[in-house]
C-alpha positions as CSV (number, residue, x, y, z in Angstrom):
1,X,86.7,73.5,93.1
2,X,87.7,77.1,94.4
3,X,84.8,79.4,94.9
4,X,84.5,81.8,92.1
5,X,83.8,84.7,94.4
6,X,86.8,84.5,96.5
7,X,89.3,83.4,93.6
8,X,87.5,87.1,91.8
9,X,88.0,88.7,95.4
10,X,92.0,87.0,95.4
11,X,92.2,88.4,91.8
12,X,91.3,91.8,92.7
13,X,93.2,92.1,96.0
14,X,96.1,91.1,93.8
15,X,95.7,93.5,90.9
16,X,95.2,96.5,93.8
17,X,98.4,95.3,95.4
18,X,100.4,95.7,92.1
19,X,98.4,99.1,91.3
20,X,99.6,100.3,94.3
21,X,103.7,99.7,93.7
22,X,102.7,101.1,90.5
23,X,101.1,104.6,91.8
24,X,104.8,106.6,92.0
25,X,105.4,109.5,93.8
26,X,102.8,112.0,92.8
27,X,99.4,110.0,93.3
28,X,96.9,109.5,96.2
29,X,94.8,106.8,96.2
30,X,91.7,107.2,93.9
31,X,88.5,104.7,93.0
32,X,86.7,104.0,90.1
33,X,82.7,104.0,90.1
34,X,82.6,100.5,91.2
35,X,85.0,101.1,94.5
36,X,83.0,104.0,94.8
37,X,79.6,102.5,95.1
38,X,81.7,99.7,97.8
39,X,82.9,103.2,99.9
40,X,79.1,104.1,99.7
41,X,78.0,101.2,101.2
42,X,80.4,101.1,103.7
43,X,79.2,104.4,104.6
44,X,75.6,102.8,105.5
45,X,77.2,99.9,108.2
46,X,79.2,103.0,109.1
47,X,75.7,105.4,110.8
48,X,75.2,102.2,112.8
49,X,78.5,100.5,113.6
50,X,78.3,100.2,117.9
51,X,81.4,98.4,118.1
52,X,84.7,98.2,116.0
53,X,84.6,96.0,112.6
54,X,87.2,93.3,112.6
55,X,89.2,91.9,110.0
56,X,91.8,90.1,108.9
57,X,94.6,92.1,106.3
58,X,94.5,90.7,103.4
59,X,98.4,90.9,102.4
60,X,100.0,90.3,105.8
61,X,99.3,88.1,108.8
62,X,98.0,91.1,110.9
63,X,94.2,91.1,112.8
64,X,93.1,94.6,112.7
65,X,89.9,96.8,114.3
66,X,88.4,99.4,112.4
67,X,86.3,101.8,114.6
68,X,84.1,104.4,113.6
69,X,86.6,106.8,113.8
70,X,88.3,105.8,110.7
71,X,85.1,106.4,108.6
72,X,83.8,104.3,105.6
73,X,86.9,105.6,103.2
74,X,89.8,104.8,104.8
75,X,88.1,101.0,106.3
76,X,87.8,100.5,103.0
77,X,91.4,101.2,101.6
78,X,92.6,99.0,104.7
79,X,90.3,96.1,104.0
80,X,91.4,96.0,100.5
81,X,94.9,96.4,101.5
82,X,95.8,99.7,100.0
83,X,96.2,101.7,103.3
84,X,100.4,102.1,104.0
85,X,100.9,98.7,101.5
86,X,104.3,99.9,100.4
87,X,104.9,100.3,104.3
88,X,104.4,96.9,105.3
89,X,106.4,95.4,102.5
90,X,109.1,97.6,103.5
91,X,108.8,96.7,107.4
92,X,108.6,92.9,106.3
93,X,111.7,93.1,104.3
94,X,114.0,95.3,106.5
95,X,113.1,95.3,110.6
96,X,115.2,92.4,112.1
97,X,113.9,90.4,115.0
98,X,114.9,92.8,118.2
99,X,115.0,96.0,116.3
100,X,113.8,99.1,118.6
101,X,110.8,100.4,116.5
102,X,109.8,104.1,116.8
103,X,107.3,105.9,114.7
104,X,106.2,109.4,114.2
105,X,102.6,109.4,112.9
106,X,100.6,106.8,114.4
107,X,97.8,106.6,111.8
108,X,95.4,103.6,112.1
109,X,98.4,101.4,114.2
110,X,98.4,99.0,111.2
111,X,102.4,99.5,110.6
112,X,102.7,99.7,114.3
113,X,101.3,96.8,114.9
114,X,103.6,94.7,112.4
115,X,106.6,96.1,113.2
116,X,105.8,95.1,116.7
117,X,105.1,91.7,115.8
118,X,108.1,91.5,113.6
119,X,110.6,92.8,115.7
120,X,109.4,90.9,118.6
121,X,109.8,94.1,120.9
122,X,107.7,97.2,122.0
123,X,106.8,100.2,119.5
124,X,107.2,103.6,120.6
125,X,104.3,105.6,118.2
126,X,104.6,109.7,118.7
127,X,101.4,111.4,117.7
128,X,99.8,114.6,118.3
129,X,96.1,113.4,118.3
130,X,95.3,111.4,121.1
131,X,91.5,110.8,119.4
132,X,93.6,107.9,117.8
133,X,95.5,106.2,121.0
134,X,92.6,103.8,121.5
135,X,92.4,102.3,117.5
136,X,96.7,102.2,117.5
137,X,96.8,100.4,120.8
138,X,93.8,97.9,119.7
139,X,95.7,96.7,116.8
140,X,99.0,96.9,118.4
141,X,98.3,94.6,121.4
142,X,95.4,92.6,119.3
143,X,98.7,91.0,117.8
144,X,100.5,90.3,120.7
145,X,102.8,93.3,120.3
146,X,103.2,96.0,123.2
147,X,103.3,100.1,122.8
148,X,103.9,103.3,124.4
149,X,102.7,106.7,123.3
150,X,104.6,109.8,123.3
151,X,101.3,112.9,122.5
152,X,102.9,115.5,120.8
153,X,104.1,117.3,117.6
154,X,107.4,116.7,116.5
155,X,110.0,119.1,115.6
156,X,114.1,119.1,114.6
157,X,116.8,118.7,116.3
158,X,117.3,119.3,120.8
159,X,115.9,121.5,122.7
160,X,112.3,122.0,121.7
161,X,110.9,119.4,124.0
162,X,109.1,121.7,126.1
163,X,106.1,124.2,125.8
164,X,102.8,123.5,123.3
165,X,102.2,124.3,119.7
166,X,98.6,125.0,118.0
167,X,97.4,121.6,116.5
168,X,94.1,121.7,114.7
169,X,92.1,118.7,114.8
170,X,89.8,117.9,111.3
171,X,86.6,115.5,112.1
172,X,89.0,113.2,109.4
173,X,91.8,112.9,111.4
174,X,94.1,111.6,108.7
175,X,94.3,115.3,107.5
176,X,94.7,117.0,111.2
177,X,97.6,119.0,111.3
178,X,99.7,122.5,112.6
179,X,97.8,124.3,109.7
180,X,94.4,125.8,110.3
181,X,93.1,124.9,107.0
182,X,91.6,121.4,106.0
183,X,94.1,119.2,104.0
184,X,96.6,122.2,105.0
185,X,94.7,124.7,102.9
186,X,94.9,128.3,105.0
187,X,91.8,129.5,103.1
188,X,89.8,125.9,103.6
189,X,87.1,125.9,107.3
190,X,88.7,126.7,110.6
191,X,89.1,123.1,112.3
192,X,89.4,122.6,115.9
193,X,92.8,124.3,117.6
194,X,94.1,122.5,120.5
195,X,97.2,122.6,121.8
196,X,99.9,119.8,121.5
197,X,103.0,119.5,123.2
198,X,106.3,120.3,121.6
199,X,108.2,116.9,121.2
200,X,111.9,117.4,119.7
201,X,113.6,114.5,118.0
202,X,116.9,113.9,119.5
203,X,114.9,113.9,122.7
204,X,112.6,111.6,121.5
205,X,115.9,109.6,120.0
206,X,117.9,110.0,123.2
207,X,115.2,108.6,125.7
208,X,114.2,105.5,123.3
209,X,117.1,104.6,121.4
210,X,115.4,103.6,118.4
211,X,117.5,101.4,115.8
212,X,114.2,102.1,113.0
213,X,112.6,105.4,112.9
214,X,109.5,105.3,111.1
215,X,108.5,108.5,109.8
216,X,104.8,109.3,108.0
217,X,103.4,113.0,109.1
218,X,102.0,114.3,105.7
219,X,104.2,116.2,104.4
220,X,106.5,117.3,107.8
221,X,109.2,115.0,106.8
222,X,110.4,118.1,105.0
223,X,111.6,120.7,107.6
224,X,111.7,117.0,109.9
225,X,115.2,115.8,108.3
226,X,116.5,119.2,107.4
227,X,118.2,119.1,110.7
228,X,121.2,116.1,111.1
229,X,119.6,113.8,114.0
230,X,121.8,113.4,117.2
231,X,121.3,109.6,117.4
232,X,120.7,108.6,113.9
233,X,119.0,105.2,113.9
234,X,120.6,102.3,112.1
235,X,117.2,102.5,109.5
236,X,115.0,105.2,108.2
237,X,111.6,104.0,106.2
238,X,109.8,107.5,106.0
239,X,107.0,108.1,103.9
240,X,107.9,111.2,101.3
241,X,104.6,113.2,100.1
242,X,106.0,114.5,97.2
243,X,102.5,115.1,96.2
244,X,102.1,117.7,98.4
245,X,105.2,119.7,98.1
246,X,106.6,118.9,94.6
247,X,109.6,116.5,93.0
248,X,112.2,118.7,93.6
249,X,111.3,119.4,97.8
250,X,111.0,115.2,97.9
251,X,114.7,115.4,96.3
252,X,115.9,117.7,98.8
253,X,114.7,115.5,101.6
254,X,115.9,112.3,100.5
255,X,119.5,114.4,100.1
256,X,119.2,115.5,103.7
257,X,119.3,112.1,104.7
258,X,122.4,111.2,101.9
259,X,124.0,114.3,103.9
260,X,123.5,112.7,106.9
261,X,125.7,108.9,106.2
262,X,122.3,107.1,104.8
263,X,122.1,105.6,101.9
264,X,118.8,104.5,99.8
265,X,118.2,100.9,99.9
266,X,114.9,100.3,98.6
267,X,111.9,102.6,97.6
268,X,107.6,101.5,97.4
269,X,105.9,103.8,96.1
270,X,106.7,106.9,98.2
271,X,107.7,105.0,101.1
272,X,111.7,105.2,101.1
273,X,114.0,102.9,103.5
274,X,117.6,104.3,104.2
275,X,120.0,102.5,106.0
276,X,123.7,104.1,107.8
C-alpha cells in the first residue's frame, strides 16, 4: 500500500506543476498561508545550514545543492519544483543531443545543469554576479555536465565587449541588477555597486558558437533582442518578464525576434522557445 504522505506530497507536487503552466504572463510566484508557514520553517534550518542542502528535483532527473545563498524562499520554490519549471520542460522538449548550450543569467544552475546533461556537451552560463559561480558550477558538474563562465553584463549587438558597467549587488541576488534600486526601484535602498564587465552578444556568439541561447535576465531581454544578433543561434528559449514591463513591451520583444527569421514554437508560461 503507498504511503499516504508521499502519494499527498505526489499530489501536491503535481497540482503546483499544473498551477505553474497555468500562472500566464503577468504573475510571480506567490504562497498561500500554508506554503508560507513551510518558507518559515525553512528559514530556521536556514540560520544554521554549514554545508549546502541536497536534493533530488522533483519533476526532472537532476541532483541539485542549495546553499545558503539561495535563502529559505527560493530553496523552497526549487524543492517543490516551481523555480524555472516552464524552463525545463521547454529544454527537455527542444535541445537535441549535441546542441551548444549558452545562457545569459545563470541563476541557481538548475537549467544549466539540464541542458548540459541533455545535450551531452558543455554550457557556457554569462553572469554578472560571480557570488553565484560556485552554486551554478555545483549543480552543473554534480550531474556529470561540464561549464564555463563568462562574468559580465550583457549588452546588444558588437563592439561593447570592453570596459565595465555599474552592477549593484542586492543581499537576494535574484533581484541584483544595473539599477541602484532593489527589485529595480530607483527610489528603493542603495545596494552594493561594483563594477562588471561589459560583455556584448555577437562577441559572446562569435567566440562560442552557440546553436541554443538561453536568455533569463529580469526584464533585459527587452533592449537585449532589439538589436538583430550577428550569429543568430538555431533556438531561442528566453524568459519574457512581461510583468515587469507590461503586455505590449513583451509583444514588441517577441516581434524583434519574428523580425529577425524566428518563429514561435512553443510558449510555458512566460518562457518562450523560437526556432530559425
Amino acid at each position: 500500500m503507498d504511503d499516504p504522505g508521499k502519494v499527498a506530497r505526489r499530489r501536491f507536487l503535481d497540482d503546483r506543476r499544473a498551477a505553474v503552466g497555468a500562472r500566464g504572463l503577468m504573475r510571480y510566484p506567490d504562497e498561500d498561508d500554508g506554503e508560507r508557514r513551510e518558507i518559515t520553517a525553512f528559514a530556521r534550518l536556514w540560520d544554521v545550514l554549514d554545508a549546502p542542502v541536497v536534493i533530488r528535483h522533483p519533476h526532472v532527473d537532476l541532483r541539485l545543492e542549495l546553499p545558503a545563498i539561495l535563502g529559505p524562499r527560493l530553496a523552497y520554490l526549487i524543492a517543490i519544483g516551481d523555480y524555472e519549471l516552464t524552463d525545463l520542460e521547454l529544454i527537455e522538449a527542444h535541445v537535441r543531443a549535441g546542441d551548444r548550450v549558452m545562457e545569459l543569467g545563470g541563476g541557481a544552475g538548475v537549467t544549466a545543469a539540464l541542458a548540459a546533461k541533455v545535450s551531452g556537451a558543455p554550457v557556457v552560463i554569462a553572469e554578472a554576479d560571480a557570488r553565484l559561480f560556485p552554486m551554478i558550477r555545483a549543480n552543473v558538474e554534480g550531474n556529470g555536465g561540464v561549464v564555463q563562465f563568462e562574468h559580465g553584463v550583457v549588452v546588444a549587438g558588437g563592439g561593447h565587449g570592453e570596459g565595465t558597467i555599474d552592477f549593484y549587488l542586492d543581499e537576494d541576488p535574484w533581484i541584483s541588477s544595473t539599477s541602484p534600486g532593489a527589485g529595480g526601484r530607483d527610489d528603493a535602498p542603495v545596494r552594493r555597486r561594483v563594477s562588471a564587465p561589459v560583455l556584448g552578444l555577437d562577441e559572446l556568439l562569435a567566440r562560442h558558437t552557440p546553436t541554443v541561447l538561453m536568455i533569463d535576465i529580469e526584464g533585459g531581454e527587452r533592449e537585449l533582442l532589439r538589436a538583430p544578433m550577428a550569429q543568430p543561434p538555431r533556438l531561442v528559449l528566453v524568459e519574457i518578464h512581461t510583468p515587469h514591463f507590461g503586455e505590449r513591451a513583451g509583444a514588441e520583444t517577441i516581434q524583434a525576434l519574428i523580425d529577425q527569421g524566428y518563429r514561435l514554437i512553443d510558449q510555458r508560461g512566460w518562457t518562450y522557445a523560437f526556432t530559425r
